[in-house]
C-alpha positions in Angstrom: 84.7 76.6 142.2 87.3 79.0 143.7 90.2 79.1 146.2 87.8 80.0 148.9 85.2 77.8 148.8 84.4 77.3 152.2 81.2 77.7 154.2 82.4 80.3 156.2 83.1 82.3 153.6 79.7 81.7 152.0 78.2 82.7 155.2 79.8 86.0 155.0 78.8 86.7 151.2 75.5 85.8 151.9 75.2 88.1 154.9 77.1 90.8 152.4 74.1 90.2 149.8 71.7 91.2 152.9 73.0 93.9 153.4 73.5 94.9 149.5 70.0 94.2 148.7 68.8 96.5 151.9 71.3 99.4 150.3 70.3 98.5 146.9 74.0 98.0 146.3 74.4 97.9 142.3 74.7 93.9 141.3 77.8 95.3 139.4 79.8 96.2 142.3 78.7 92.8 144.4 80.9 90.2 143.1 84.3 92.2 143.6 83.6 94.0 146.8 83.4 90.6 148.2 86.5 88.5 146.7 89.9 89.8 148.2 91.8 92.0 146.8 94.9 89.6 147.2 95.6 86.5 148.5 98.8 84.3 149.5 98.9 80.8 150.4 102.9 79.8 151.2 104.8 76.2 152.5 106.8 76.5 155.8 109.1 74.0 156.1 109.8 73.1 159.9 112.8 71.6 161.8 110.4 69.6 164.2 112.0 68.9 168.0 112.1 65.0 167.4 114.5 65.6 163.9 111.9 65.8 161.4 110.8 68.3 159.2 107.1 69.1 158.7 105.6 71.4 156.7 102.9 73.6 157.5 100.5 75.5 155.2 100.1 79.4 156.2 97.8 82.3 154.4 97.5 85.6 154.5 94.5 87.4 152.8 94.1 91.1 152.0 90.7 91.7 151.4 90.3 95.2 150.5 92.7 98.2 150.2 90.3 101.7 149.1 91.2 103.2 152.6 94.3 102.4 153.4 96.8 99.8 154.7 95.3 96.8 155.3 95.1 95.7 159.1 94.4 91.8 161.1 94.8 89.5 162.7 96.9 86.1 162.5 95.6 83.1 163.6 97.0 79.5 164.4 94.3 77.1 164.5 94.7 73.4 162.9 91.1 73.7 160.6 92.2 76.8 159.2 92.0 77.5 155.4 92.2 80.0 152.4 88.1 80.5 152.5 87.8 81.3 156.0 90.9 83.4 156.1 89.2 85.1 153.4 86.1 85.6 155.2 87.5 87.0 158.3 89.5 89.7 156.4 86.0 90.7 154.6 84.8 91.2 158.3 88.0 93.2 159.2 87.1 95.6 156.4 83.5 96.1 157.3 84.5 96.8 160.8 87.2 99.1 159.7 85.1 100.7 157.7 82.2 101.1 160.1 84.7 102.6 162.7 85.4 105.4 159.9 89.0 103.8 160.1 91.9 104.2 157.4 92.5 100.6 156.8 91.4 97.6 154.9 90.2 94.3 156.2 93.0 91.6 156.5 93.8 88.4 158.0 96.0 85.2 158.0 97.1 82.5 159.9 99.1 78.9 159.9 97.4 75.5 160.2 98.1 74.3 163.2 97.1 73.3 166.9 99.9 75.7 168.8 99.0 73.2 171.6 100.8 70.5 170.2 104.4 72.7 169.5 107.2 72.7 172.4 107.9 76.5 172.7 110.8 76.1 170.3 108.6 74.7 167.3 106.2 77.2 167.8 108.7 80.2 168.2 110.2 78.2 164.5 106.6 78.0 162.7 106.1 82.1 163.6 109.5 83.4 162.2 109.0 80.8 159.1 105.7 82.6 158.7 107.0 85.8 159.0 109.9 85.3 156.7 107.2 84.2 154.1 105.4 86.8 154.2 108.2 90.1 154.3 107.2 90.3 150.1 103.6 91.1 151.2 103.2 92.8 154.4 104.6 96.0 156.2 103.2 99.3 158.0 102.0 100.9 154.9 101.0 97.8 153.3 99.3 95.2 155.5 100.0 95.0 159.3 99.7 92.1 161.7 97.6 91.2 164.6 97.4 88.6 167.4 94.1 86.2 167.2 93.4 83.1 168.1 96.0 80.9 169.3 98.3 83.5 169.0 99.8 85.5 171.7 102.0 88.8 172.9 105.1 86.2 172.4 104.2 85.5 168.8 103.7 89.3 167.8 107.3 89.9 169.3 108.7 87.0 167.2 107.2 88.2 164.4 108.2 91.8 164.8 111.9 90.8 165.7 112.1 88.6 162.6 110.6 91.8 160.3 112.9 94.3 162.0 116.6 91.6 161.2 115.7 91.3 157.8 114.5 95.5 157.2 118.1 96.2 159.5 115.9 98.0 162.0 113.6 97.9 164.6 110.2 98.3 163.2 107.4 97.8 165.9 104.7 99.4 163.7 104.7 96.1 162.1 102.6 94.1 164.5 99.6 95.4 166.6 99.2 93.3 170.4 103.0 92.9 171.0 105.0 93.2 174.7 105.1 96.9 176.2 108.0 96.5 176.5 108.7 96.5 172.5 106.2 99.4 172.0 102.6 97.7 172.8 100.3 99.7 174.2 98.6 98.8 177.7 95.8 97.0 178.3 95.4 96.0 174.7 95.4 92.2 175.5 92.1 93.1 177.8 90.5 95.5 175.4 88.1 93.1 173.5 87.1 91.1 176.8 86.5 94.2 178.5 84.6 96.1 175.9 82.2 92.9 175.8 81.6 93.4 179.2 81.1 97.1 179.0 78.2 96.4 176.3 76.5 93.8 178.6 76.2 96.4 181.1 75.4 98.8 178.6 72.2 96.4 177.6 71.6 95.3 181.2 70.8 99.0 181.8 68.7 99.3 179.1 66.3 96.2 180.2 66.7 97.3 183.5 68.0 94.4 185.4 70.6 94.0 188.3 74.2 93.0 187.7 74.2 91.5 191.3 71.2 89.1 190.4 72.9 87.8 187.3 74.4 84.9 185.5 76.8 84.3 183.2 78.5 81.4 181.0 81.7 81.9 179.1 82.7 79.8 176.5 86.4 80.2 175.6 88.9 81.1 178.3 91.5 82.5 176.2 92.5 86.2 176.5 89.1 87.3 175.4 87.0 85.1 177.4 89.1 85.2 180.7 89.1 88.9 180.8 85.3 88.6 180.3 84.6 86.3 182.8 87.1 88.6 185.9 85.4 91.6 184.7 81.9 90.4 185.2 82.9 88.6 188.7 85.3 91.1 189.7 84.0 94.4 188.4 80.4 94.2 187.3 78.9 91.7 189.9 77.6 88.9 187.7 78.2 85.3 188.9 79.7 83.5 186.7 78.5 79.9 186.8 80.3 78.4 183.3 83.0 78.5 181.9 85.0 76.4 179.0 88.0 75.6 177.0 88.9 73.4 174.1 89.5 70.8 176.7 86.4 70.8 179.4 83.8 72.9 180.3 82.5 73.5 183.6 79.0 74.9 185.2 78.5 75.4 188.5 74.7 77.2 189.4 76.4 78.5 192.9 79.3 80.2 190.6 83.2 79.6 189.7 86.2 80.9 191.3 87.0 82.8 188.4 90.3 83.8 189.7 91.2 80.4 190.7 90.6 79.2 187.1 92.5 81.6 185.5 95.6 80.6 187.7 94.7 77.2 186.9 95.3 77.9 183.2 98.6 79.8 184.0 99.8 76.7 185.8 98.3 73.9 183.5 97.4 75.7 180.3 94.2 74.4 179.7 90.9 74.0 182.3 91.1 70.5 181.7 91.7 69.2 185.7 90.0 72.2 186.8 87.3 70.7 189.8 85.0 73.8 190.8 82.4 72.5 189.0 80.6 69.8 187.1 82.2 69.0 184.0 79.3 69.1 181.0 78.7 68.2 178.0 79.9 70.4 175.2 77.1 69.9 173.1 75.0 71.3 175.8 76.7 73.9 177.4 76.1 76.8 175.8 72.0 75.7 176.4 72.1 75.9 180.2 70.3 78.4 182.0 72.3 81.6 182.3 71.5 85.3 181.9 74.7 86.1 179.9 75.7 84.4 177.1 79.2 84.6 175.8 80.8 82.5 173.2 84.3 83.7 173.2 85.8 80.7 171.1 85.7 79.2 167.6 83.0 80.1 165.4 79.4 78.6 164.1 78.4 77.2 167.4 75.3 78.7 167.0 73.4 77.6 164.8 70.0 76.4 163.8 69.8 73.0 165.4 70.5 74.8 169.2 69.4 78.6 168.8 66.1 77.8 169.5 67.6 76.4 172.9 69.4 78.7 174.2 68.1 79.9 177.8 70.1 83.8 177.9 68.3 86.6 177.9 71.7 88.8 176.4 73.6 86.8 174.2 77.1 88.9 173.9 79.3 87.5 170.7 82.8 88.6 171.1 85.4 89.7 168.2 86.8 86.5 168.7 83.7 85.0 167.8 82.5 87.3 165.5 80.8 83.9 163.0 79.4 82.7 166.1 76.2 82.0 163.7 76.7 78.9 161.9 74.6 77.8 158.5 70.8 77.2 159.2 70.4 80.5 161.4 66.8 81.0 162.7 
């Protein structure tokens, strides 16, 4: 029994033991390449809009620190805990590391659905989180990123509330912030548009057309909305699903994708959104399609619908990197 118990982070020690056996890893160094190298849980009180306080529980996870500063993302999502914080920093590192980059794997987050905050509470639950964790972060030391339910807004929050209490403007603090505060351009598309350059990259490889293909989307945030324009708008597959947390929508003919996206911008969520049939969730990502992407939260695939699925290239996103839930085929 440990802080992380969770299953996500089970999942990921048990793909790391895999791996180790493959590499005839020594059993010695198994158990503490996988536990973080430090981990922070912290209480953030909250003046709510209605007069209340509330308190929300935020971590932050650094899992591994051999190359360098660690680096990752923040993520505001209600179900989020201590283990799956800690697996997604263990992921960080192995990416970093695979990349040949100097940094560790990090990540952290708050519990919460930013949904359900007026744009002052949220703006109040960043700055609180920030101001938490000034002891334990910085540009040599462990540097933030946006992820789910976070945004270019939060990053600037947090990097204003970092740069009053250093006395200075330090931008180096966050990655995925405004331009205009130092971010670098196209950085909120990369991820979406680097899925859809390896789609096309494996479409070439089995030989089939662009123009004759379709796709289905699942998340509409930044990832999956720039995945979903680029395949309509630059590669030429029709896309004919798409989905949020609050509908999701197939259409065999194919989806505005532009008009959904402005949809969002207006609404915030695809929930009225009418181009399309509105499906069940339990059964969407099993439609016919030749694309597959699950852009959204993780372990939706899993053993009880793999064997369903009808894609012939299933693209997981960064987003989505546990897409693979317990009971894999």
């Amino acid at each position: 029994m440990t802080i992380y118990d969770d299953e996500i982070f089970k999942m990921a020690c048990d793909q790391f033991q895999v791996i180790a056996d493959y590499l005839n890893i020594d059993p010695n160094d198994r158990e503490w390449a996988t536990y973080p190298k430090r981990a922070v849980a912290v209480t953030l009180p909250v003046h709510m809009d209605d007069g209340s306080t509330k308190a929300f529980q935020g971590y932050r996870v650094q899992h591994h620190i051999a190359l360098g500063p660690t680096k990752g993302g923040t993520r505001f999502a209600l179900s989020l805990s201590m283990g799956e914080t800690a697996a997604l920093a263990m992921w960080m590192s192995w990416k970093c590391a695979l990349a040949n980059l100097p940094y560790g794997g990090a990540k952290g987050g708050v519990a919460v659905d930013p949904t359900r905050l007026s744009h002052t509470e949220l703006e109040a639950v960043s700055r609180r989180y920030m101001q938490e964790m000034i002891p334990f972060v910085g540009p040599h030391t462990d540097i933030m990123g946006p992820d789910m339910g976070t945004n270019e807004q939060i990053m600037a929050w947090f990097m204003d509330t970092y740069s009053v209490y250093m006395g200075y403007a330090v931008n180096e603090i966050v990655t995925g912030k405004p331009v205009a505060i130092g971010g670098t351009e196209g950085r909120r598309e990369a991820t979406g548009r680097g899925v859809v350059y390896l789609v096309e990259r494996a479409m070439n490889m089995l030989k089939i057309d662009p123009e004759k293909c379709t796709a289905i989307v699942q998340g509409f945030g930044n990832v999956g909305s720039v995945t979903a324009l680029s395949f309509a708008y630059k590669s030429g597959v029709k896309v004919v699903g798409i989905g949020d947390h609050t509908a999701t929508i197939y259409n065999p003919k194919g989806i505005d994708v532009k008009a959904a996206e402005q949809h969002v911008l207006k609404k915030g969520n695809l929930r009225a959104f009418a181009q399309g049939d509105h499906v069940n969730p339990n059964e969407f990502l099993t439609l016919p399609c030749d694309v597959l992407v699950p852009a959204a939260v993780d372990r939706v695939i899993h053993g009880r619908n793999a064997g369903q699925l009808k894609c012939r290239i299933l693209a997981e996103s960064k987003a989505c990197k546990a897409s693979f839930g317990p009971n894999r085929k």
